[in-house]
Structure formats: structure tokens, C-alpha cells
PDB file of N, CA, C and O in Angstrom:
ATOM      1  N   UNK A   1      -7.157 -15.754   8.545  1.00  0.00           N
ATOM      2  CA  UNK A   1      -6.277 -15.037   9.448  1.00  0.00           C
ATOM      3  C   UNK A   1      -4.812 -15.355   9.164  1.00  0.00           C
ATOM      4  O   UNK A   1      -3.936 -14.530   9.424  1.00  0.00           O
ATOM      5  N   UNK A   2      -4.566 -16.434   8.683  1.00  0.00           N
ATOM      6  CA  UNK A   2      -3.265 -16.694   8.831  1.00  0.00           C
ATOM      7  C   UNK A   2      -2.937 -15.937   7.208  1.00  0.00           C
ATOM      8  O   UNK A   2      -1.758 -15.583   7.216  1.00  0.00           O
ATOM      9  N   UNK A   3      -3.508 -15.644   6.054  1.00  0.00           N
ATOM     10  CA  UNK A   3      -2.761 -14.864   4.386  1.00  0.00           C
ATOM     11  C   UNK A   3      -2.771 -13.691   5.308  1.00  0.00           C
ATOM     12  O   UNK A   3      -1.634 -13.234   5.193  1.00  0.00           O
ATOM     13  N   UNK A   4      -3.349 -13.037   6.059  1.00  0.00           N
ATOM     14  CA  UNK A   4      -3.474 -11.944   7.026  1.00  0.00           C
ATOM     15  C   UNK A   4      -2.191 -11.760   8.067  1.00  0.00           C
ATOM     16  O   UNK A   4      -1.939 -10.641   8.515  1.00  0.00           O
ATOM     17  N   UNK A   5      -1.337 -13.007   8.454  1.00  0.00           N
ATOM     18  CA  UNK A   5      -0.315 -13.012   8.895  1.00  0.00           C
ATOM     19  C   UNK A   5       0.748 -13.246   7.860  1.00  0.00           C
ATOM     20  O   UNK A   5       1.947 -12.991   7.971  1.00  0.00           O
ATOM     21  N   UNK A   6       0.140 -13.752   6.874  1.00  0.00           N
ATOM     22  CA  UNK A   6       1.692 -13.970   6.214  1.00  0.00           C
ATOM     23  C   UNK A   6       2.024 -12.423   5.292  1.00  0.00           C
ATOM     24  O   UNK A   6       3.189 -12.185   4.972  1.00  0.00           O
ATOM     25  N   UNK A   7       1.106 -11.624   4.990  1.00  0.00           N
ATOM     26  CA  UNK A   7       0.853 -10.567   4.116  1.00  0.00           C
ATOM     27  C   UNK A   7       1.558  -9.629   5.009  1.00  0.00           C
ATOM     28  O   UNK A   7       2.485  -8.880   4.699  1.00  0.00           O
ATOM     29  N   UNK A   8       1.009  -9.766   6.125  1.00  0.00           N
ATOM     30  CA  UNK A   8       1.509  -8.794   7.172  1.00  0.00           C
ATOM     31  C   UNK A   8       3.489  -8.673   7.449  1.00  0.00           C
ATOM     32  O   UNK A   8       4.292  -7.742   7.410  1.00  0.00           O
ATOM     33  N   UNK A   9       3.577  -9.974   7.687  1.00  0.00           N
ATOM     34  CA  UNK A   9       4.953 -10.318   7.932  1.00  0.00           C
ATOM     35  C   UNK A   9       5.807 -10.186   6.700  1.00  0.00           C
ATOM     36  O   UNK A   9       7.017 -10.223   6.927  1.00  0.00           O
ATOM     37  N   UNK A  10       5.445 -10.042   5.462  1.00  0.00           N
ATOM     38  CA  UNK A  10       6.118  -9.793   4.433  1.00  0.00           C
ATOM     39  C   UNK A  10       6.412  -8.416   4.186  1.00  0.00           C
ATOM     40  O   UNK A  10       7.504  -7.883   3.987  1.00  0.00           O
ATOM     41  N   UNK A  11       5.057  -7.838   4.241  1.00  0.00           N
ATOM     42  CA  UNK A  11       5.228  -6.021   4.621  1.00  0.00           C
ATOM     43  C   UNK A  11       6.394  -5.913   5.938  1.00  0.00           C
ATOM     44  O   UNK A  11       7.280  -5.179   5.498  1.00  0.00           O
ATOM     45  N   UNK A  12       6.674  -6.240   7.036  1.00  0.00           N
ATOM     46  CA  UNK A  12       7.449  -5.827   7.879  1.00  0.00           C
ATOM     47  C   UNK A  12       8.829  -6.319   7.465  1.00  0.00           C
ATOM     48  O   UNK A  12       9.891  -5.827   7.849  1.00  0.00           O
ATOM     49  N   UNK A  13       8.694  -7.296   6.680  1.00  0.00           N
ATOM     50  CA  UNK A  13      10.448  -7.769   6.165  1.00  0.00           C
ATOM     51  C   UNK A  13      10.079  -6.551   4.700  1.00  0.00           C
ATOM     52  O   UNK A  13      10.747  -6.872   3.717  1.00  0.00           O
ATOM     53  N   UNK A  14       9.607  -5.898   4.570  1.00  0.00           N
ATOM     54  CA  UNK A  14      10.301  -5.495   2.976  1.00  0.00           C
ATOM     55  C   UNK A  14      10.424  -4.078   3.701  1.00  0.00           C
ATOM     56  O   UNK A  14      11.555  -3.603   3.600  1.00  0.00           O
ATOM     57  N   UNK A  15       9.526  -3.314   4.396  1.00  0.00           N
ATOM     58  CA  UNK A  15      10.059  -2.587   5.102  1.00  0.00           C
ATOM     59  C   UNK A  15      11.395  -2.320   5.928  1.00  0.00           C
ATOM     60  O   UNK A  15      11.980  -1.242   5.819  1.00  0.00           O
ATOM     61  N   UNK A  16      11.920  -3.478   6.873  1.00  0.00           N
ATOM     62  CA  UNK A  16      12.900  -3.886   7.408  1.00  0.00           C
ATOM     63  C   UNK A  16      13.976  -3.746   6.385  1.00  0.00           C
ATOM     64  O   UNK A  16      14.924  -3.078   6.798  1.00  0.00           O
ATOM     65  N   UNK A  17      14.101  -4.217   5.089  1.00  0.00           N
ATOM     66  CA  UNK A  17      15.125  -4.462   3.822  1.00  0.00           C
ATOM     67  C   UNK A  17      14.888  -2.969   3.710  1.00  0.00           C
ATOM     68  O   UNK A  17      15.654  -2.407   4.493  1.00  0.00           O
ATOM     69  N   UNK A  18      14.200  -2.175   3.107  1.00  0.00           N
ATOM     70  CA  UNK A  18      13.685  -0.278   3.244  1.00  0.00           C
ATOM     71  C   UNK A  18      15.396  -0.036   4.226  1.00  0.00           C
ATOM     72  O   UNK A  18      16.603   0.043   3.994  1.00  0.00           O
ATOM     73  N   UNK A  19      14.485  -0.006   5.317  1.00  0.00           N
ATOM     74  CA  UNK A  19      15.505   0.759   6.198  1.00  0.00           C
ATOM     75  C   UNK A  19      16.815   0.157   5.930  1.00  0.00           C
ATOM     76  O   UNK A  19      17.647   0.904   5.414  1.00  0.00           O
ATOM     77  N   UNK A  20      17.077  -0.773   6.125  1.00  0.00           N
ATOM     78  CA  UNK A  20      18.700  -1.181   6.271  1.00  0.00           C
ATOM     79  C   UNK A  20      19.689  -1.065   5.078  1.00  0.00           C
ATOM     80  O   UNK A  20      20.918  -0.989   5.093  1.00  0.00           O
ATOM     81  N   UNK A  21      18.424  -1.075   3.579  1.00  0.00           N
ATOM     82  CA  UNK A  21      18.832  -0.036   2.213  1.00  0.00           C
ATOM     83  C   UNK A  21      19.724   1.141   2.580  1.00  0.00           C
ATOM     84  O   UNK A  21      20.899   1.507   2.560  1.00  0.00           O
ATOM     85  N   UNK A  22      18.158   1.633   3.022  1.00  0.00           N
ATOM     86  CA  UNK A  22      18.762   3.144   3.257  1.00  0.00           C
ATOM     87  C   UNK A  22      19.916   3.366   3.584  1.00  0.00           C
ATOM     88  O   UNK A  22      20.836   3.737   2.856  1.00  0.00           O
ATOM     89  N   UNK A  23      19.936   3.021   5.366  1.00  0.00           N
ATOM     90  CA  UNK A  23      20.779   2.840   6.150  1.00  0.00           C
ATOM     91  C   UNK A  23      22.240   2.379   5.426  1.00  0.00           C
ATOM     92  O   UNK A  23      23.222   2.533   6.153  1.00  0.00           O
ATOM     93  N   UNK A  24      22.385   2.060   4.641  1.00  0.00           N
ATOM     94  CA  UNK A  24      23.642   1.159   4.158  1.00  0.00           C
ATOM     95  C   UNK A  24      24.231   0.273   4.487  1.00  0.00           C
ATOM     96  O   UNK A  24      25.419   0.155   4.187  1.00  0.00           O
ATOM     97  N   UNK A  25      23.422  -0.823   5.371  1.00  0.00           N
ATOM     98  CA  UNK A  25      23.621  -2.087   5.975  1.00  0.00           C
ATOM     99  C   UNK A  25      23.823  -3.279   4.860  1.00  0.00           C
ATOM    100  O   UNK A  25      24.600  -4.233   4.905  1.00  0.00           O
ATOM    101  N   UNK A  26      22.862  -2.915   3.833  1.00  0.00           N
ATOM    102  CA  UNK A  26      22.976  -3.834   2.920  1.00  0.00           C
ATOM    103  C   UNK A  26      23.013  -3.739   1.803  1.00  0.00           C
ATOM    104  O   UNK A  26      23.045  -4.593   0.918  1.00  0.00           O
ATOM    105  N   UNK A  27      23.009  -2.495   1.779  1.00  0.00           N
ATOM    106  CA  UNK A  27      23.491  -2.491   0.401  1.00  0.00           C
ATOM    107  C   UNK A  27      24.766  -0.960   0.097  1.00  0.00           C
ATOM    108  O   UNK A  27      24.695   0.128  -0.475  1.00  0.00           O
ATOM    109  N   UNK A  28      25.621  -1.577   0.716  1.00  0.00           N
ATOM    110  CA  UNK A  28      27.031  -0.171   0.604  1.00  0.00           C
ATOM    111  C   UNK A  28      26.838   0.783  -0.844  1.00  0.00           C
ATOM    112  O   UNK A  28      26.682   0.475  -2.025  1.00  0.00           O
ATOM    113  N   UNK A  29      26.921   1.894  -0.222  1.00  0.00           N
ATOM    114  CA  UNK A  29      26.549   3.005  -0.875  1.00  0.00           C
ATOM    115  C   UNK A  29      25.368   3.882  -1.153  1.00  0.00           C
ATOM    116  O   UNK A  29      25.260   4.951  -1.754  1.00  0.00           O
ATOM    117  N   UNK A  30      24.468   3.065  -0.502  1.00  0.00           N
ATOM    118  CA  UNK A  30      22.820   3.708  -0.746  1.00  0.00           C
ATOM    119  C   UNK A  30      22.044   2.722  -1.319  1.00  0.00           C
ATOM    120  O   UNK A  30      22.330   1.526  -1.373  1.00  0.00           O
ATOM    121  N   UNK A  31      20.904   3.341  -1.808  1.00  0.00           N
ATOM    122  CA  UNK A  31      20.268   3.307  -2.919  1.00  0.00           C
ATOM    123  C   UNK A  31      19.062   3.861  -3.237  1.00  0.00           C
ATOM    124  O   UNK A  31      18.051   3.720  -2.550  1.00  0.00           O
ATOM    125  N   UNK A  32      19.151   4.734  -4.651  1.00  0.00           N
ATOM    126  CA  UNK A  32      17.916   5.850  -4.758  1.00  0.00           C
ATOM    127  C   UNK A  32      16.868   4.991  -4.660  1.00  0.00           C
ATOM    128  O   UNK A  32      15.878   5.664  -4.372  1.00  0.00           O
ATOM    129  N   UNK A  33      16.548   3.654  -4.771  1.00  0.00           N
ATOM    130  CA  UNK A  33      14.533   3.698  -4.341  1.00  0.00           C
ATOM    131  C   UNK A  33      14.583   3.739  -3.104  1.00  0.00           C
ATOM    132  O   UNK A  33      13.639   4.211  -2.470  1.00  0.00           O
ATOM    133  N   UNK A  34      15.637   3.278  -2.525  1.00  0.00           N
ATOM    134  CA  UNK A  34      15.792   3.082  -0.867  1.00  0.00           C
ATOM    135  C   UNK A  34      15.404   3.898  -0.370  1.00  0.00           C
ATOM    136  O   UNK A  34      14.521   3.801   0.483  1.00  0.00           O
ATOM    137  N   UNK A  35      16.146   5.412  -0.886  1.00  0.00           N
ATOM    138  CA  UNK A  35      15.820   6.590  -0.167  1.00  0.00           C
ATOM    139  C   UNK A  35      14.131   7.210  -0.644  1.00  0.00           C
ATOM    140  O   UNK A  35      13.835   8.098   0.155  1.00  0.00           O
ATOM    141  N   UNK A  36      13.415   7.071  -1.300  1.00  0.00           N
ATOM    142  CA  UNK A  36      12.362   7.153  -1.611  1.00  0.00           C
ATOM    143  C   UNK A  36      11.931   6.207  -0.872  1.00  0.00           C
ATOM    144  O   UNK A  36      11.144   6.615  -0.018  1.00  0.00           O
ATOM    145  N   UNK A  37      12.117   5.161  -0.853  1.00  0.00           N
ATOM    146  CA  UNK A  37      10.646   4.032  -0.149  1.00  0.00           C
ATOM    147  C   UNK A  37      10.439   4.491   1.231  1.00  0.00           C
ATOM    148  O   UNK A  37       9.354   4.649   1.791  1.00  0.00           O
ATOM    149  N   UNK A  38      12.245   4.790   1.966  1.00  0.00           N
ATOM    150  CA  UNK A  38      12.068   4.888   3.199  1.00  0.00           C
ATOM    151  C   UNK A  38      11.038   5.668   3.639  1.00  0.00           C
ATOM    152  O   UNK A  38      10.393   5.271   4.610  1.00  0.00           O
ATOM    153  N   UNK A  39      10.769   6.667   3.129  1.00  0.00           N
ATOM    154  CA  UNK A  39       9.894   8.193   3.363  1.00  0.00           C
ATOM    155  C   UNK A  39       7.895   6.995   3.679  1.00  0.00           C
ATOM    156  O   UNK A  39       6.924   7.329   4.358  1.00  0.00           O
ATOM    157  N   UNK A  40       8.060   5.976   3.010  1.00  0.00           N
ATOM    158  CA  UNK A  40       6.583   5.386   3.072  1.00  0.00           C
ATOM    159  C   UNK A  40       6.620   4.452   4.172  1.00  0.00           C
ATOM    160  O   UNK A  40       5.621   3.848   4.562  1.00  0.00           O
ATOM    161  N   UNK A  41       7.910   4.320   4.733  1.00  0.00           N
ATOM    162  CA  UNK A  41       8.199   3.433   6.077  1.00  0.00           C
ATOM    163  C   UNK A  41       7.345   4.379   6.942  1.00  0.00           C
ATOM    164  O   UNK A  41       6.247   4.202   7.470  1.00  0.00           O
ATOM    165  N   UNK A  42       8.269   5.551   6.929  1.00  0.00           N
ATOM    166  CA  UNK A  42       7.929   6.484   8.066  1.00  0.00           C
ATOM    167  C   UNK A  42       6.470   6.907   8.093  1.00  0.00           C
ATOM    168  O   UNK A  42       5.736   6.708   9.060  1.00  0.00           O
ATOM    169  N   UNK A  43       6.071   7.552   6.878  1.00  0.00           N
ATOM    170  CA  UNK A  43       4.090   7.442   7.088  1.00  0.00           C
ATOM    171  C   UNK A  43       3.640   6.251   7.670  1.00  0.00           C
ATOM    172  O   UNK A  43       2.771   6.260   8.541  1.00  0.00           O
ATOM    173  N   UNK A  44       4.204   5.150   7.224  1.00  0.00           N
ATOM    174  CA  UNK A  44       3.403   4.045   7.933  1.00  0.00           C
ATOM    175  C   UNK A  44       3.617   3.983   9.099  1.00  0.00           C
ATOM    176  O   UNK A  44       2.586   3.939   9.770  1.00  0.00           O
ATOM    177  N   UNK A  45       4.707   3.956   9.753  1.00  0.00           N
ATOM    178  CA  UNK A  45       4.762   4.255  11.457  1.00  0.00           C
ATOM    179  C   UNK A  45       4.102   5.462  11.348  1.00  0.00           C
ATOM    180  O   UNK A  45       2.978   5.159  11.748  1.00  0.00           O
ATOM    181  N   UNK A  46       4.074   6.586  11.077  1.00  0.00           N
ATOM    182  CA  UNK A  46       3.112   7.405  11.679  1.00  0.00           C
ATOM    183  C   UNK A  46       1.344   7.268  12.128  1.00  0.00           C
ATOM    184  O   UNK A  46       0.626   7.669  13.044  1.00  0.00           O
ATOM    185  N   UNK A  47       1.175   6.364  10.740  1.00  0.00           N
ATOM    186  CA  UNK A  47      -0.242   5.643  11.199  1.00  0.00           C
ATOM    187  C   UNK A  47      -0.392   4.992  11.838  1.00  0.00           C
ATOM    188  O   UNK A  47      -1.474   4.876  12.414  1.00  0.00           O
ATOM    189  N   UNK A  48       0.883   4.051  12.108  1.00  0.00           N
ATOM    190  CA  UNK A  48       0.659   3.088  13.040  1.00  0.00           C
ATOM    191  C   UNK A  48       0.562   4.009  14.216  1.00  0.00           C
ATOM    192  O   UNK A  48      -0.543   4.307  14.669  1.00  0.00           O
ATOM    193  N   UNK A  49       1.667   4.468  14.726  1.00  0.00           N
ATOM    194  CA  UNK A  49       1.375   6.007  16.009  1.00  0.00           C
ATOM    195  C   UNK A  49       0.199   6.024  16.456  1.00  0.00           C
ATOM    196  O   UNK A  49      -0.121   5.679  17.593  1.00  0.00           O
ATOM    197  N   UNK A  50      -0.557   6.440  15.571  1.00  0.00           N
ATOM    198  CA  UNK A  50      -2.110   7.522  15.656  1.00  0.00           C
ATOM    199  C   UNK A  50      -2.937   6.360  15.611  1.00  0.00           C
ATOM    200  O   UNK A  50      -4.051   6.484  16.119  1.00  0.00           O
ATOM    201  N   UNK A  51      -2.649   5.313  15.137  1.00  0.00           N
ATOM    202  CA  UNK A  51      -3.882   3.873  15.420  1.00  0.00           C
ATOM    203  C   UNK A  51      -4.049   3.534  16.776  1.00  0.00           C
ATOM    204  O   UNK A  51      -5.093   3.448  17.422  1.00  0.00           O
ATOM    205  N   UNK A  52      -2.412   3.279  17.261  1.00  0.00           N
ATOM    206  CA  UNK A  52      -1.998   2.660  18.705  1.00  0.00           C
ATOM    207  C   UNK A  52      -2.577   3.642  19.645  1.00  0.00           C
ATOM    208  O   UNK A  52      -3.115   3.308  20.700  1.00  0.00           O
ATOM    209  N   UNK A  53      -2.420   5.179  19.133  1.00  0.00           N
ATOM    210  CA  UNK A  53      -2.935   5.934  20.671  1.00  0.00           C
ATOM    211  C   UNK A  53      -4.526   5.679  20.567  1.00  0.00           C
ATOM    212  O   UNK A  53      -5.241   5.299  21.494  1.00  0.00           O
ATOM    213  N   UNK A  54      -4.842   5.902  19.539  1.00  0.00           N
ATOM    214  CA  UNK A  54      -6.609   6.217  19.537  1.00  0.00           C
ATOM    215  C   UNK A  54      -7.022   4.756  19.728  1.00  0.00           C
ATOM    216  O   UNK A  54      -8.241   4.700  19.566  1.00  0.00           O
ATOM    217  N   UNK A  55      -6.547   3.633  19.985  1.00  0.00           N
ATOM    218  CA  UNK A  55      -7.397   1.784  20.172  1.00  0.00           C
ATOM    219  C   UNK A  55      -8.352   2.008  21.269  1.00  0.00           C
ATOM    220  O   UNK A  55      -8.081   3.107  21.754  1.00  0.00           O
ATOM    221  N   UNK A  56      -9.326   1.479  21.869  1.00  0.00           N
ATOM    222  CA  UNK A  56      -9.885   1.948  22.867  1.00  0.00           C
ATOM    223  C   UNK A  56      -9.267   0.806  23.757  1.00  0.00           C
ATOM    224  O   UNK A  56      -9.521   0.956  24.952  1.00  0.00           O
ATOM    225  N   UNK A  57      -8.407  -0.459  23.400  1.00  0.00           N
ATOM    226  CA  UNK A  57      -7.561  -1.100  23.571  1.00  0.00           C
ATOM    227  C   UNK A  57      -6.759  -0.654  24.663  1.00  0.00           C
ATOM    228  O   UNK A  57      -5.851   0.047  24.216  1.00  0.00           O
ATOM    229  N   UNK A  58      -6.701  -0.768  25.992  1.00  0.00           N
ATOM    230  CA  UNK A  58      -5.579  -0.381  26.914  1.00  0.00           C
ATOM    231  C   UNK A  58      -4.173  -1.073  26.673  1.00  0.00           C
ATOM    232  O   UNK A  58      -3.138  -0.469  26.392  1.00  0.00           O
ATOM    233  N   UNK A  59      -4.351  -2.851  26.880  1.00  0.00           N
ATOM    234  CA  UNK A  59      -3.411  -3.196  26.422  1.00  0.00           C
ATOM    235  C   UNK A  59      -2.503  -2.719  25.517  1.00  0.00           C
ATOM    236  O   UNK A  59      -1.318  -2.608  25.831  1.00  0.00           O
ATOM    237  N   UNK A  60      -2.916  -2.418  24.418  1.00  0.00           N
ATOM    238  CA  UNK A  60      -2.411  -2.065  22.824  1.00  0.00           C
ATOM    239  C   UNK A  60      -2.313  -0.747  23.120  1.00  0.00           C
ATOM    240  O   UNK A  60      -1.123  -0.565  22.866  1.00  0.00           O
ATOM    241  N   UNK A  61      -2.773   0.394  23.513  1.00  0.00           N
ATOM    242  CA  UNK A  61      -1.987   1.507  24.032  1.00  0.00           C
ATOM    243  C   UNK A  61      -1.027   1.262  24.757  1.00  0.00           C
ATOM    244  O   UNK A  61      -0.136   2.109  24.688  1.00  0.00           O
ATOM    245  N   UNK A  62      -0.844   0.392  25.465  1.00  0.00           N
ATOM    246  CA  UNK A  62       0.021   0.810  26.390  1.00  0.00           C
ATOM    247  C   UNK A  62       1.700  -0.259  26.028  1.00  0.00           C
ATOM    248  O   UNK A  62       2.841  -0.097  26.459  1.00  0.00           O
ATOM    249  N   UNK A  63       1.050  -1.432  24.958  1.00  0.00           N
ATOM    250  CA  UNK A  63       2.125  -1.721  24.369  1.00  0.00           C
ATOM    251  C   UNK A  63       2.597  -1.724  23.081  1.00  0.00           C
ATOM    252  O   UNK A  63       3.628  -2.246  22.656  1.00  0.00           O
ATOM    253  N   UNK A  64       1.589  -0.974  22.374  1.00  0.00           N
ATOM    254  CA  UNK A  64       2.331  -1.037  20.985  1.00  0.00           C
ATOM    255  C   UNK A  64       2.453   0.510  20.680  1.00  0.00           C
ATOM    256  O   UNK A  64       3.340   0.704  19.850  1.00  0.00           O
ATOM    257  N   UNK A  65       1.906   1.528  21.049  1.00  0.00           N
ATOM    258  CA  UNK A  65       2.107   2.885  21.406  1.00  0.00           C
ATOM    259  C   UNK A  65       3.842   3.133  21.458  1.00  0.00           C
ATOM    260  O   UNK A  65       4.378   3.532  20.424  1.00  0.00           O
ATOM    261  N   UNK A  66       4.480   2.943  22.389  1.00  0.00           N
ATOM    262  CA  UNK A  66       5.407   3.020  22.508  1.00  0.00           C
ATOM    263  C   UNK A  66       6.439   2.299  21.399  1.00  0.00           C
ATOM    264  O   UNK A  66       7.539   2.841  21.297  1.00  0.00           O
ATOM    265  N   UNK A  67       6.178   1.100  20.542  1.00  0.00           N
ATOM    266  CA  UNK A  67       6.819   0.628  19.991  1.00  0.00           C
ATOM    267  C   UNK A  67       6.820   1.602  18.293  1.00  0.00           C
ATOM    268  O   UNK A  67       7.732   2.032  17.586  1.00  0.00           O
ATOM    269  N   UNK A  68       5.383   1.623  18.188  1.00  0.00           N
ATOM    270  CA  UNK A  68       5.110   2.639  17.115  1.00  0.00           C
ATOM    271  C   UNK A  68       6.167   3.519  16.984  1.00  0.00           C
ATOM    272  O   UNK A  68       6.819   3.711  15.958  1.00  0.00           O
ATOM    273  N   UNK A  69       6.375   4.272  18.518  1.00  0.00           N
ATOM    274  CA  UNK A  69       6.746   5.783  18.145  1.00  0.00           C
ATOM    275  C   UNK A  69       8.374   5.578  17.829  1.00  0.00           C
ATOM    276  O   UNK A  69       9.143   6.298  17.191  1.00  0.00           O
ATOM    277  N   UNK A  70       8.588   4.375  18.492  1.00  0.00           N
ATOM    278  CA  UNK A  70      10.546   4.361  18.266  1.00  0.00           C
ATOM    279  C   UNK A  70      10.497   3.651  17.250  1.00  0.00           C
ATOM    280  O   UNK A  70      11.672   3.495  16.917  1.00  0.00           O
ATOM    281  N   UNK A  71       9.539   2.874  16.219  1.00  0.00           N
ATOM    282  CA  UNK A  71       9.687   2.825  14.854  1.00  0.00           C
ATOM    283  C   UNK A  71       9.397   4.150  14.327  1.00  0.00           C
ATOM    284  O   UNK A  71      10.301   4.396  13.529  1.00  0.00           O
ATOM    285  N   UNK A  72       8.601   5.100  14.379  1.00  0.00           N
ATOM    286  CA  UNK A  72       8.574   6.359  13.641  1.00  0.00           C
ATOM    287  C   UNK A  72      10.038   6.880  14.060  1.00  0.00           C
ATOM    288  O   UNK A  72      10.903   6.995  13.192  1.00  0.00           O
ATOM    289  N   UNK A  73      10.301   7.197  15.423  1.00  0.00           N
ATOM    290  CA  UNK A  73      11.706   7.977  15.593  1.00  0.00           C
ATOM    291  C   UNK A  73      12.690   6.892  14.778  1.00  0.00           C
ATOM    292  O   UNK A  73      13.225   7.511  13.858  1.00  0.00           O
ATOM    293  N   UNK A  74      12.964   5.994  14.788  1.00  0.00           N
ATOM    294  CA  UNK A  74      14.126   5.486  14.431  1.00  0.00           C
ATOM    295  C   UNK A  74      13.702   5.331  13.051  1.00  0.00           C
ATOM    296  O   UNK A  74      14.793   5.248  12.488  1.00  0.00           O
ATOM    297  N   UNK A  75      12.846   5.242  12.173  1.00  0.00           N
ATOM    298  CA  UNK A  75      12.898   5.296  10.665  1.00  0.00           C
ATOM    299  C   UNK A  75      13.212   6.720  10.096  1.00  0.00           C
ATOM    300  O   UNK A  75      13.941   7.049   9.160  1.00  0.00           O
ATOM    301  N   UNK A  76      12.372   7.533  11.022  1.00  0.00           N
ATOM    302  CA  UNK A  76      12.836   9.291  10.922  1.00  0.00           C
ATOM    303  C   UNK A  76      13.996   9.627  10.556  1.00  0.00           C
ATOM    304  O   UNK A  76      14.278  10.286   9.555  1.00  0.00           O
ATOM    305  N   UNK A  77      15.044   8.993  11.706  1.00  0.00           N
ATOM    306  CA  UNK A  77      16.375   9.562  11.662  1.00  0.00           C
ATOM    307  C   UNK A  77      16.857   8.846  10.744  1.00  0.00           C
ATOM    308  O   UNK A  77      17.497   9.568   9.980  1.00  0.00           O
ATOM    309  N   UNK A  78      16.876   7.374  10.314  1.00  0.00           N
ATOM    310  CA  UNK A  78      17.367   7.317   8.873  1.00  0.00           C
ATOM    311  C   UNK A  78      16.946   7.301   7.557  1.00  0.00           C
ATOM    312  O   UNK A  78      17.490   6.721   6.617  1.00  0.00           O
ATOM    313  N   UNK A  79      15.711   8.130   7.546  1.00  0.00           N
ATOM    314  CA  UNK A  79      15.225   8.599   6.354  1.00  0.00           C
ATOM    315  C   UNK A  79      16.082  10.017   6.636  1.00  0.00           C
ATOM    316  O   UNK A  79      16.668  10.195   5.568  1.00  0.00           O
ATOM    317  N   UNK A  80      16.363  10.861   7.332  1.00  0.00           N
ATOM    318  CA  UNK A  80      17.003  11.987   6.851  1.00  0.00           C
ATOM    319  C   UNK A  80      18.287  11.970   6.776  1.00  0.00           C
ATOM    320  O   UNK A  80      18.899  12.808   6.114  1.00  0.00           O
ATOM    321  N   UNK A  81      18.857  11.034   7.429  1.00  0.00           N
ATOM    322  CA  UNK A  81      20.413  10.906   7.242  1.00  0.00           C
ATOM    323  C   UNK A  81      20.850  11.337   6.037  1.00  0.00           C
ATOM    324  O   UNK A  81      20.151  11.242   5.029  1.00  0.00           O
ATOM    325  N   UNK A  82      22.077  11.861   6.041  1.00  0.00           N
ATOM    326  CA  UNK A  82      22.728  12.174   4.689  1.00  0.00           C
ATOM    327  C   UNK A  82      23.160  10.698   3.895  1.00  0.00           C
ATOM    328  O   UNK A  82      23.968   9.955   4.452  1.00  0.00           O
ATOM    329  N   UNK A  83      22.653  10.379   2.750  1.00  0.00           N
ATOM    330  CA  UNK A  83      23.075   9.382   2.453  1.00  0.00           C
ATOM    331  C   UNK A  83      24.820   8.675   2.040  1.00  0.00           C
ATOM    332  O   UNK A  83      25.877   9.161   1.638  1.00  0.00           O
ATOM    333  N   UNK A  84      24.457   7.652   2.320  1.00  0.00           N
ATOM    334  CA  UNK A  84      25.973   7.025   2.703  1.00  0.00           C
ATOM    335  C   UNK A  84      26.937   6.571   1.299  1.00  0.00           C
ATOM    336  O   UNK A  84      26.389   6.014   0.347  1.00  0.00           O
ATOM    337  N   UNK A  85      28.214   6.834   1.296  1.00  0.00           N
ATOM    338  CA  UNK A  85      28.583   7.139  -0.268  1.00  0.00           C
ATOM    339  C   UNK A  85      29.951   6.449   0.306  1.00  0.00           C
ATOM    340  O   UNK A  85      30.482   6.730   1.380  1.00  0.00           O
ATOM    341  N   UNK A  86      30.456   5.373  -0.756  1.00  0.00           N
ATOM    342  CA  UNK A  86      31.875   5.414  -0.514  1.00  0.00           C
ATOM    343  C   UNK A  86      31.833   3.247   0.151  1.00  0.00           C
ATOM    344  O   UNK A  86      30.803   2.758   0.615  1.00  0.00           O
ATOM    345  N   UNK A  87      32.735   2.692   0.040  1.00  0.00           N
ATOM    346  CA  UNK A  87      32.989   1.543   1.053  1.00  0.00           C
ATOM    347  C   UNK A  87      32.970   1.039   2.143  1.00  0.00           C
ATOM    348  O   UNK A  87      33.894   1.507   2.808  1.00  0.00           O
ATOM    349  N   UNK A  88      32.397   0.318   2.690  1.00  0.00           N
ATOM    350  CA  UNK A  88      32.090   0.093   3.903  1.00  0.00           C
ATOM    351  C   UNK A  88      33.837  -1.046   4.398  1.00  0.00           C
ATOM    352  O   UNK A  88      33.841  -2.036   3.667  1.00  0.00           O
ATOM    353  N   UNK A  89      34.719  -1.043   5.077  1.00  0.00           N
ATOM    354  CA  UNK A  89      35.536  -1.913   5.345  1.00  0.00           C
ATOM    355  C   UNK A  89      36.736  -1.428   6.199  1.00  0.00           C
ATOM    356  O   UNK A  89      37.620  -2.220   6.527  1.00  0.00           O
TER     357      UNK A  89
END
């Protein structure tokens, strides 16, 4: 259980690095895999979505449901953003 937590937690930090790519948090100006990977962020919140509603899990519907969907909305909107060009300062 625990290569199961650490596997896990590495996927959510390389994802996390994904978005903030994109985003231009960290890396000023873009970057083309960025904008490609992001697009596999967002499927993955979408599965996550459709896992969380269908759990027969109440708990887990009722708290990771909601977290799912504002990781899908909020990876959404910066996977389509126009990408960011130019200096950050």
C-alpha cells in the first residue's frame, strides 16, 4: 500500500508541474509538451469525475465528487487558455 502511495503522489506532483507549465507559473512563456500533457490532466480528472459519482461509497461521493469536478473545471480552463508568450515581471 504504501509504492501505491508513493506512485500515486508522484502522479499528482507531475500533474501539478503539467498545469502550472501550462499555466506559466513555472516556466515563463509556455511550453509545447506542457500544452499537450495538460489535455491528459484533464481526461484524468474526467475519470476521476465518473469514478467519484458512480462509488457506491457515500462518503467518497459526497467528498471527492466535488473535488474531481473543480480539478476537471480548473484544468479545463487552463488547458484552453491561449498560451502565455512574452516575460513575466
Amino acid at each position: 500500500m504504501r509504492l501505491t502511495a508513493l506512485a500515486q503522489a508522484l502522479l499528482i506532483a507531475a500533474m501539478v508541474w503539467v498545469v502550472l507549465a501550462r499555466a506559466g507559473v513555472i516556466l515563463t512563456g509556455g511550453s509545447r509538451r506542457a500544452r499537450r500533457l495538460v489535455w491528459g490532466v484533464v481526461g484524468f480528472s474526467a475519470v476521476s469525475l465518473l469514478l467519484n459519482l458512480v462509488t457506491p461509497s457515500a462518503g467518497e461521493r459526497a467528498l471527492w465528487a466535488p473535488v474531481a469536478a473543480a480539478l476537471l473545471v480548473t484544468s479545463t480552463v487552463v488547458a484552453s487558455a491561449a498560451p502565455k508568450t512574452g516575460h513575466r515581471g
